[in-house]
VEXSEGU-499143 format. One record per residue (C-alpha): z, x, y. Coordinates in steps of 0.05 Angstrom, whole numbers, padded with zeros to 5 digits, always signed. Layout:
! VEXSEGU-499143
ZXY ...
! end
This chain:
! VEXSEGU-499143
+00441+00108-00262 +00398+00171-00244 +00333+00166-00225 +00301+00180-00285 +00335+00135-00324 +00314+00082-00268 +00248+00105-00275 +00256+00100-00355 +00278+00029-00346 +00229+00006-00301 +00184+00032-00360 +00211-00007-00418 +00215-00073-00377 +00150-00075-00349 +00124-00053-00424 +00160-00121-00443 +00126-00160-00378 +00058-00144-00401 +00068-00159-00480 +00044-00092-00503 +00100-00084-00554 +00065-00152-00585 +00039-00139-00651 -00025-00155-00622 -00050-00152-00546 -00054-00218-00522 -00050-00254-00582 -00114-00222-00610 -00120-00166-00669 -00126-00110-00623 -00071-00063-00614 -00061-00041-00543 -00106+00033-00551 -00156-00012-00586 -00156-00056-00524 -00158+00003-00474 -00214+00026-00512 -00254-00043-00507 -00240-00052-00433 -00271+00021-00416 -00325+00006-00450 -00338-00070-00419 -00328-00041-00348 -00397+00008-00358 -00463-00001-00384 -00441+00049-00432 -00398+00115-00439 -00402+00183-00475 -00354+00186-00530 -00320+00253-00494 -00318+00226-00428 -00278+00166-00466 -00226+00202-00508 -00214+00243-00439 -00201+00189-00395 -00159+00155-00441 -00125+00217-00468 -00137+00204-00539 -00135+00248-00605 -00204+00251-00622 -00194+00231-00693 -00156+00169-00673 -00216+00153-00616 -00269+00161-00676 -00229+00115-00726 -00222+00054-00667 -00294+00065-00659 -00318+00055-00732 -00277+00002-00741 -00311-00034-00681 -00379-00008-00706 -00363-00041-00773 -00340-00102-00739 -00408-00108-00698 -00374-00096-00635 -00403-00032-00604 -00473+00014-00625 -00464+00092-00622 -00528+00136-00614 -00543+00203-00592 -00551+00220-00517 -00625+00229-00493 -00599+00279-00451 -00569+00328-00495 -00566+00304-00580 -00494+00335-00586 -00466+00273-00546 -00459+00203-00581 -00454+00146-00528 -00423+00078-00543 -00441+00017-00518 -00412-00053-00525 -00460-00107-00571 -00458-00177-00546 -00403-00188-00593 -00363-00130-00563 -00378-00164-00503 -00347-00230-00521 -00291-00193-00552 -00275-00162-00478 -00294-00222-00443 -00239-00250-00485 -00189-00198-00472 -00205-00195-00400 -00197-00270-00386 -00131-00272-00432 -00107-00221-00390 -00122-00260-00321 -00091-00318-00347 -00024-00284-00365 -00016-00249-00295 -00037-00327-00267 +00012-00356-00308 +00075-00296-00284 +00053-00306-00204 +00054-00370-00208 +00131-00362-00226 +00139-00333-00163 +00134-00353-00085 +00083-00346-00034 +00134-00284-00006 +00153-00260-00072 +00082-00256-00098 +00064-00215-00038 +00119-00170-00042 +00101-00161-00121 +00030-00142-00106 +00054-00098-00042 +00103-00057-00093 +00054-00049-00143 +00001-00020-00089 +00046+00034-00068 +00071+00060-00144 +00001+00070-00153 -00013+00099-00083 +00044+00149-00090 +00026+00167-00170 -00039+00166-00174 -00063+00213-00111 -00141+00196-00133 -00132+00129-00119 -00174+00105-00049 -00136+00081+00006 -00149+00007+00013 -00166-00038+00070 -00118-00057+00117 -00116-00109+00170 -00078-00124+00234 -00045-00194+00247 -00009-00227+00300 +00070-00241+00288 +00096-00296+00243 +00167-00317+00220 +00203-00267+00181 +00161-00203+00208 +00222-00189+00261 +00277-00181+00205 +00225-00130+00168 +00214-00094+00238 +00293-00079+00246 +00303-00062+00176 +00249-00014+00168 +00262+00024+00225 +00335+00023+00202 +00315+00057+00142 +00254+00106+00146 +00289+00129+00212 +00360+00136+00166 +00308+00168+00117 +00278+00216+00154 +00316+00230+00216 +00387+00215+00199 +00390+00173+00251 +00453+00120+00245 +00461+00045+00247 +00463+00044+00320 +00388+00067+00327 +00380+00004+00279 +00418-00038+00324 +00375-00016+00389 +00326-00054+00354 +00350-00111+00334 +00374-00119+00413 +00296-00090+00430 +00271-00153+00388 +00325-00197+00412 +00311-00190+00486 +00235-00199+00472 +00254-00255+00435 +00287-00290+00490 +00243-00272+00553 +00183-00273+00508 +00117-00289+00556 +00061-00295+00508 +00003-00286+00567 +00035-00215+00576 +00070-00192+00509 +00051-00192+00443 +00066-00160+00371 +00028-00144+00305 +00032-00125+00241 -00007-00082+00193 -00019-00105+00122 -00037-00063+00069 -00060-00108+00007 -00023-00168+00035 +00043-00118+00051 +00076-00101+00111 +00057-00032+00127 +00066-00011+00204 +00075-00056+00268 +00080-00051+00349 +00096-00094+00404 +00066-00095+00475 +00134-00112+00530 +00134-00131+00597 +00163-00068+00638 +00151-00100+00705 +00086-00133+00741 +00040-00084+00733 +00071-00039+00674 +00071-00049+00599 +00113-00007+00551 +00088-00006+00489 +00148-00001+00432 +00164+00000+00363 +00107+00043+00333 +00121+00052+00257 +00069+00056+00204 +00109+00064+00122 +00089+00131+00097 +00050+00103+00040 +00003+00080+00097 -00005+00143+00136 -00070+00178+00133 -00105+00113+00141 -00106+00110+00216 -00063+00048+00221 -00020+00084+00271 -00080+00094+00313 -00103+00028+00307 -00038-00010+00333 -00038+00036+00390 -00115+00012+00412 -00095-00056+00403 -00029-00058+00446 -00079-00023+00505 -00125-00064+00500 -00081-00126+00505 -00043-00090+00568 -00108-00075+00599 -00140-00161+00589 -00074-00176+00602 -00074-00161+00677 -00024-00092+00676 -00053-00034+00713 -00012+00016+00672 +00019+00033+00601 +00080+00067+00580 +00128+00087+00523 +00184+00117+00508 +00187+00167+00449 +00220+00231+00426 +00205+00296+00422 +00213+00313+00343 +00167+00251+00327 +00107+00299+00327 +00052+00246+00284 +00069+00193+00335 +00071+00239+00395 -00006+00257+00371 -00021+00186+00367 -00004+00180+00439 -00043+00236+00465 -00105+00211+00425 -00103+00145+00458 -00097+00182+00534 -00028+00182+00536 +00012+00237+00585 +00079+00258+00582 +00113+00248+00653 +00181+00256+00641 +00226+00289+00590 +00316+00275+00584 +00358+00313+00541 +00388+00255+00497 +00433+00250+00435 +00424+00195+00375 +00470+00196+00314 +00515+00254+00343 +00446+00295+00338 +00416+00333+00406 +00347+00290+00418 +00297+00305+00477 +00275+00235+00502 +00206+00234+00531 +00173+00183+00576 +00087+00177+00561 +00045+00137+00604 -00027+00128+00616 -00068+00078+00668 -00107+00020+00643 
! end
């Protein structure tokens, strides 16, 4: 199946997920533009009629026949802007604003009732998804928050198999790049001293979206490894922000000195490092996946 027709599938099912080929949305008389049109208008005091049939990309003939309807039914009052007469502004009634209350607690209650189908993991992989259709089609969305986390079970697999595939992704890098970090994690795993290493992860609305670990090099070195932030987290400094918290655990931590290892065509990262007063020492001409790399060794004191 192409991608469009993937696309075009993912369409129709989630149609079906949400009930909007229902008859009525949510078991009430309101058809889903009718419902669109209601929850505008209950999210603001009140809203030219323009602004409206722009943001919901309606005909304007169809936008005026929803709204007498609703006017005949009590549910909204249209007057004429004080600001300039050739606008009419709608605003809910108190019965308009049952009728959304309605809608907007139906609505809760269905998306309830479909999480609670799911895990703990599942849910937060569902909600992680969702987050990053919107970031990557809707470009005016804000960023959200994000947070950084110690390690907990399960974040090691995600560690291996992301790097296995953004590097695949955007370096062609092969499976043994993938398997230099599953032996990376391994080896931390086994000599693992949790006064002197440490890992995290960045969440992005509950996600996984970027990690880094703080290793032992010797008694007074750390190497900080395993930088990776997804793209649809870039921009938001999260790369930054794992590199301040790895030096600032080396430096508490008793190490007099920080290093990495890194490569010369991983320019955003390479920035990262020489924002956080990182030097290159030492560069090795290298090959991964049957590709010409130039390794590079950064360090900085503490």
């Amino acid at each position: 199946m192409d991608m469009v027709s993937e696309v075009r599938a993912f369409n129709r099912f989630y149609t079906e997920v949400i009930g909007v080929l229902q008859a009525g949305l949510l078991d009430t008389d309101y058809s889903l533009t009718e419902a669109r049109v209601l929850f505008e208008l209950g999210t603001r005091e009140a809203a030219e009629v323009a602004a409206l049939r722009n943001l919901l990309d309606l005909d304007p003939g169809y936008l005026s026949r929803i709204l007498t309807r609703f006017e005949a039914d009590g549910l909204i009052a249209r007057e004429r802007s004080a600001e300039d007469g050739r606008r009419q502004i709608a605003r809910l009634t108190d019965a308009g604003a049952r009728a959304y209350g309605l809608l907007d607690d139906r609505s809760s209650a269905e998306v309830r009732t479909m999480l609670a189908a799911l895990t703990p993991e599942e849910r937060r992989k569902l909600v992680s998804h969702m987050t990053a259709i919107r970031g990557l089609l809707d470009r005016q969305e804000p960023r959200g928050h994000y947070v950084i986390r110690p390690l907990r079970p399960g974040d090691l697999g995600w560690v291996v198999h992301r790097h296995g595939v953004l590097y695949a992704q955007e370096y062609a890098w092969g499976m043994g790049f993938e398997a230099l970090v599953a032996r990376i994690l391994a080896d931390y795993v086994d000599g693992h001293d949790p006064r002197r290493e440490a890992g995290w992860i960045a969440e992005v609305e509950g996600g996984p979206a970027g990690c880094v670990f703080c290793m032992r090099k010797d008694d007074e070195t750390a190497q900080l490894r395993l930088l990776l932030v997804e793209p649809s987290a870039r921009g938001m400094g999260i790369g930054g922000r794992l590199v301040e918290e790895c030096v600032t655990f080396a430096r508490h931590t008793g190490y007099r000195r920080i290093m990495l290892w890194t490569r010369e065509n991983l320019t955003s990262a390479r920035r990262i490092y020489a924002g956080a007063g990182f030097e290159l020492t030492e560069r090795h001409e290298g090959e991964e996946s049957g590709q010409a790399v130039v390794d590079e060794i950064w360090s900085r004191t503490l």
